[in-house]
C-alpha positions as CSV (number, residue, x, y, z in Angstrom):
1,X,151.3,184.1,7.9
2,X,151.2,187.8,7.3
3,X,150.5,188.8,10.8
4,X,153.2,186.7,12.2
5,X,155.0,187.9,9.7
6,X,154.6,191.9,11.1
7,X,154.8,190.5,14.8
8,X,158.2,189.2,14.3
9,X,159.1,192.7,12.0
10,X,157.5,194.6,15.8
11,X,159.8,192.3,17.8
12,X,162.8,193.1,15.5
13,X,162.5,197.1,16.1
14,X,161.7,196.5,19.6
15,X,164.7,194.1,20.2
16,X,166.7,197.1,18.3
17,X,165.7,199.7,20.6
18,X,166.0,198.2,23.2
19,X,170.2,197.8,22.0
20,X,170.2,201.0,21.3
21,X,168.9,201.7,24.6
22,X,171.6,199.6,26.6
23,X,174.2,200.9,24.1
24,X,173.7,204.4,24.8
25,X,173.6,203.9,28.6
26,X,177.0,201.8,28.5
27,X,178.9,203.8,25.9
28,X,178.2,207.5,27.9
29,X,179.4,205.3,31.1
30,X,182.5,203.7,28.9
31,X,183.6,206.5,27.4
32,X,183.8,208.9,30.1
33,X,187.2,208.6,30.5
34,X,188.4,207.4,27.5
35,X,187.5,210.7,25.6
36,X,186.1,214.1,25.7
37,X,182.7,214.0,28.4
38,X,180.7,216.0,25.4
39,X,181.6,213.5,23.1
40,X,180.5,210.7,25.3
41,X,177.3,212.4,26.1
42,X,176.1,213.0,22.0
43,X,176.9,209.2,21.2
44,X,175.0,208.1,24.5
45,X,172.3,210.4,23.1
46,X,172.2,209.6,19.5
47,X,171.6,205.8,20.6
48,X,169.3,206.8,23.2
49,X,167.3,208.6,20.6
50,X,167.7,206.2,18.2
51,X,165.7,203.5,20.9
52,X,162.9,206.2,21.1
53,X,162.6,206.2,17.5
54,X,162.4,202.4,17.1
55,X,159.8,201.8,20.2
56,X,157.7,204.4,17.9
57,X,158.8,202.9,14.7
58,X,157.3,199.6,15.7
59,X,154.1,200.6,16.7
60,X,153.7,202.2,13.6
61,X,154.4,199.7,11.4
62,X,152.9,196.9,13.8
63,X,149.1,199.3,13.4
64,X,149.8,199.2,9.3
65,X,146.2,196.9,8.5
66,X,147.2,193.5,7.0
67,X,146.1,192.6,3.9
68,X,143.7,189.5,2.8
69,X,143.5,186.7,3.0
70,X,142.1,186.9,6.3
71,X,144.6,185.5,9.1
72,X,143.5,182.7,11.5
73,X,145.3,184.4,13.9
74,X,144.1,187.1,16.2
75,X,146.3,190.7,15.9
76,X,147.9,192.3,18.8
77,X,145.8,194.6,20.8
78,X,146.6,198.1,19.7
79,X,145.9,199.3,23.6
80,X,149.0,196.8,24.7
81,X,151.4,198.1,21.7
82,X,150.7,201.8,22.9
83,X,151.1,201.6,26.4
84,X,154.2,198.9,25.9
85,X,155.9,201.3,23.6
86,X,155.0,204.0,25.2
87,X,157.1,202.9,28.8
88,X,159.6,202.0,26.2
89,X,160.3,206.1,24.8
90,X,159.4,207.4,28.3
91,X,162.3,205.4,29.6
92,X,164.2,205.7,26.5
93,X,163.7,209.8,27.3
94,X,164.5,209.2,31.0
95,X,167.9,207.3,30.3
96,X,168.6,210.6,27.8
97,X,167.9,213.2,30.7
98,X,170.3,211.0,33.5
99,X,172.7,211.4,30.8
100,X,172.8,214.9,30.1
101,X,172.3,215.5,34.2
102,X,174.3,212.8,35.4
């Protein structure tokens, strides 16, 4: 129970960043008209940034070893969690420059 227990915490901050992500993107393109364009870039970014922080938030916490009683259930490779979440900021960081450039 405990590691599917810290696999569905992994998949929360994933599924968060990945908001953040889509929020940031949609509120630099909504608000571009609506209000001031450095306004609309710094909340684009905070979210942006915010995503970054989650993708690396959840691989930390998702590496945290589990405590006994042994699970029956195999972990997550660490290899996959690095490279997943590691697309995840480098996109995350690509969405923040095409806001600041676009």
């Amino acid at each position: 129970r405990t590691i599917l227990a810290a696999e569905r915490t992994y998949a929360a901050w994933v599924r968060t960043g990945l908001a953040a992500l889509a929020a940031g993107v949609g509120a630099s393109a909504l608000l571009e008209d609506l209000v001031p364009a450095w306004l609309g870039i710094a909340t684009g970014s905070l979210l942006i940034l915010f995503s970054a922080f989650c993708f690396l938030a959840a691989v930390w916490r998702q590496m945290l070893k589990v405590a006994p009683p042994r699970p029956d259930t195999p972990r997550l490779p660490s290899a996959l969690l690095l490279f997943i979440n590691g697309f995840l900021t480098l996109v995350s960081l690509a969405a923040l420059v095409g806001i600041w450039l676009g």
